[in-house]
N, C-alpha and C positions, 0 to 999 in steps of 0.2 A: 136710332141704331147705336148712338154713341153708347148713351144712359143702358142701353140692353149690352155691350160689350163690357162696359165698364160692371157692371151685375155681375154678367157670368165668369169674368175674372175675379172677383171678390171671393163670390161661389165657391171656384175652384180652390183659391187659397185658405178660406176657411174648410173644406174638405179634406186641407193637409194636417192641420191641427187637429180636428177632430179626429183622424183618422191617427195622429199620434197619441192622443189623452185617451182616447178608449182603450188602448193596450195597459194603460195604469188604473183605470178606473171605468169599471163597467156599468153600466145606464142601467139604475135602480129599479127596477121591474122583471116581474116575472120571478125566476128561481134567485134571481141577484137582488130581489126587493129587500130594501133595509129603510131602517129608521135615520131621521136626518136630512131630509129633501124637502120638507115640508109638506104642503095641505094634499092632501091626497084624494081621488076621484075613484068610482067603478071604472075594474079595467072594460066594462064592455060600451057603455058610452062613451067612453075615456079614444077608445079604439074608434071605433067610430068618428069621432073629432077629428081625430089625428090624420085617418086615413081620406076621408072624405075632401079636403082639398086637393087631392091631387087632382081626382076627375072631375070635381066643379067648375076649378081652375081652370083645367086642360080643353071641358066642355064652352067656358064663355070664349077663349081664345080662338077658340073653333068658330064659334059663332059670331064674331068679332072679326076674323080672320078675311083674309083677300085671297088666299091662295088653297083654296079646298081641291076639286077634282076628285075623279076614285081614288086615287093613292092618300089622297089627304082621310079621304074618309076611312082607307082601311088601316090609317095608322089612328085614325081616332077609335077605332073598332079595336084594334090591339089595344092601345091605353084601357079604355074604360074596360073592357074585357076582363084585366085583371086588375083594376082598383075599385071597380064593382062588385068584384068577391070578396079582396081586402078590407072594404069599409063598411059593405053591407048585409056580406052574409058569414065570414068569417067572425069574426065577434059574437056572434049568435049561436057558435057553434060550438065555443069554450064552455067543457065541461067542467064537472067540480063545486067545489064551494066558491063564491062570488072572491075575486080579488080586490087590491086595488093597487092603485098604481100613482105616482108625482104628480100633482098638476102641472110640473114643472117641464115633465118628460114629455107631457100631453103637448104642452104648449111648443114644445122642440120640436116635435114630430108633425105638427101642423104646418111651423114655419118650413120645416121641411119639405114638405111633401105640398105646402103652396109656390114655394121658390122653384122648385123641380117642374110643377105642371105649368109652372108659368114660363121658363126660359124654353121649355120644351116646346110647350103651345106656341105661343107666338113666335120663336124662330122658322118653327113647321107653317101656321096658318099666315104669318105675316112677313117675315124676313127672309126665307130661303129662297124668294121667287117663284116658286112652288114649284113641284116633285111633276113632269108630263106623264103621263101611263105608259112613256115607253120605260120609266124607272120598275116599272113591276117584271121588267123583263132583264132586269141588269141583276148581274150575280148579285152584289152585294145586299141589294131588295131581296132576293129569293137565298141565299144564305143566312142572312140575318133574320127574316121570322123563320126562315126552318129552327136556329138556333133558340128564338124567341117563343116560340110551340114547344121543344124540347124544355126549358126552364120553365116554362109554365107546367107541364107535366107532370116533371120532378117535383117542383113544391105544392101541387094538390096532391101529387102521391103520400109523397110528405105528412103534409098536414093532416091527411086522411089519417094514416097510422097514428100520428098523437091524439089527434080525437078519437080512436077508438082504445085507446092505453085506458082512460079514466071511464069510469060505470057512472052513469049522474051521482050526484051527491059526494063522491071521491075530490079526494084534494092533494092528495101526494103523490109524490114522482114518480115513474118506471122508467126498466130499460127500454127504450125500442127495437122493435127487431122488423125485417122483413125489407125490401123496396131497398132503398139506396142506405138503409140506415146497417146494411149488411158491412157499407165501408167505409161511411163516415157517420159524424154524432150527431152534424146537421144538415142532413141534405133539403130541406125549407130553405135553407141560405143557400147553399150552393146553388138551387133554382131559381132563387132568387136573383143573384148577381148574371146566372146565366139568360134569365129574362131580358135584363138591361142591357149586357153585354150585344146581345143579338138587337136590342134595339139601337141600340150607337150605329152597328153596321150596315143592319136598312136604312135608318134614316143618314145614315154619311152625315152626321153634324156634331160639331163640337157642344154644345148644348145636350146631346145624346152622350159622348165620351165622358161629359162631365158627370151626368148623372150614373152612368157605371161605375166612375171612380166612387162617387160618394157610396153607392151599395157596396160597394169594397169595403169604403173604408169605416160604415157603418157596422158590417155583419161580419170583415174577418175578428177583428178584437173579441167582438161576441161568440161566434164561433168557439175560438179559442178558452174563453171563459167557461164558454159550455161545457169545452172536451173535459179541462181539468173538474172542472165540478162535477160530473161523472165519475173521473176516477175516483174522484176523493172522498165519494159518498155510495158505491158500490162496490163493492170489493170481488165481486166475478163482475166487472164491465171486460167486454170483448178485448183482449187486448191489440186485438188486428186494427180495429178500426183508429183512422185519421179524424181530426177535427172538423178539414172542411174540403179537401182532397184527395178522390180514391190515391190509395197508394203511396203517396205523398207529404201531405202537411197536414 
């Protein structure tokens, strides 16, 4: 428990930094990919790497774990729910001409996304004592996947609208229009963050808060990157919409 406190504290402090260097410098992939990061991968295996430890991870801790019950299983049903679309069927679904993307980013996104199903997994299956099934009846259980179904929502909404932007074989940008992109540039990240957000509050764990913060501090930078890089290379983009906040920011 010690070696697991001392981690998730690490975690959390390196989530501050990252969270400040991404607002100077945007993670080279996608519409921000540039030359300069070195050896570079298919974004679609690439994607796949990256996303696939989360619910490896998440799945041996589970299975590893002392404190299962039904609550433990329906928070492993939320996890892999959406890291199973994330790693295994999303990447398959990017239209266009083949990308590619850092092997550098790949390998971030992995450590990432193993750090994450680990402090998750095992504080859930081994350290929190585990969850009784009267937890499924406490607001904060039943608030927080309401909240956790809502950002899942949003970003298959989402994502749905950018995969149908590109025709096969296309490889250049549009506006989006429709679903939530009526009031921000990226609502995939706003579902995103609202996913985890809602999972901090079911599961009541700092291991959960910590993992919110880092989607924060992962996707607002980017976010932001996105808005301006729309404006700057559209010239009728909507001018109502926010970055990553109806109304807002």
């Amino acid at each position: 428990m010690t070696v697991f406190n001392i981690l998730l504290a690490a975690w959390a402090a390196l989530g501050v930094v990252v969270f400040i260097a991404l607002f100077f410098v945007a993670a080279p992939y996608g519409r921000h990919a540039r030359k300069g990061w070195g050896y570079t991968v298919n974004d679609k295996p690439g994607w796949v790497l990256m996303e696939a430890a989360a619910p490896v991870v998440f799945a041996i801790c589970y299975s590893l774990g002392k404190n299962v019950g039904i609550t433990g299983i329906i928070f492993l049903v939320l996890w892999e729910a959406h890291y199973f679309h994330r790693a295994f069927i999303y990447p398959f679904s990017l239209r266009g001409v083949a990308r590619r993307m850092p092997l550098s980013v790949v390998s971030f996104g992995f450590f990432f996304n193993m750090m994450n199903g680990y402090l998750n997994g095992r504080y859930i299956f081994t350290f929190s004592g585990g969850y009784a099934v009267d937890w499924l009846k406490d607001p904060r259980f039943i608030i927080g996947v309401i909240i956790f179904i809502t950002g899942f929502v949003v970003n298959r909404q989402a994502d749905r609208v950018l995969h149908d932007l590109r025709k096969p074989g296309e490889s250049g940008y549009k506006i989006p229009y429709g679903r939530f992109f009526r009031w921000v540039s990226n609502p995939n990240y706003l579902g995103e963050i609202t996913i985890w957000l809602g999972w901090a509050i079911a599961t009541w764990s700092l291991p959960g808060l910590v993992f919110a913060f880092w989607t924060v501090a992962n996707l607002m930078p980017r976010a932001r990157a996105n808005h301006a890089w729309y404006k700057a290379n559209f010239a009728d983009y909507p001018p109502e919409r926010k970055a990553l906040l109806p109304g807002i920011w």
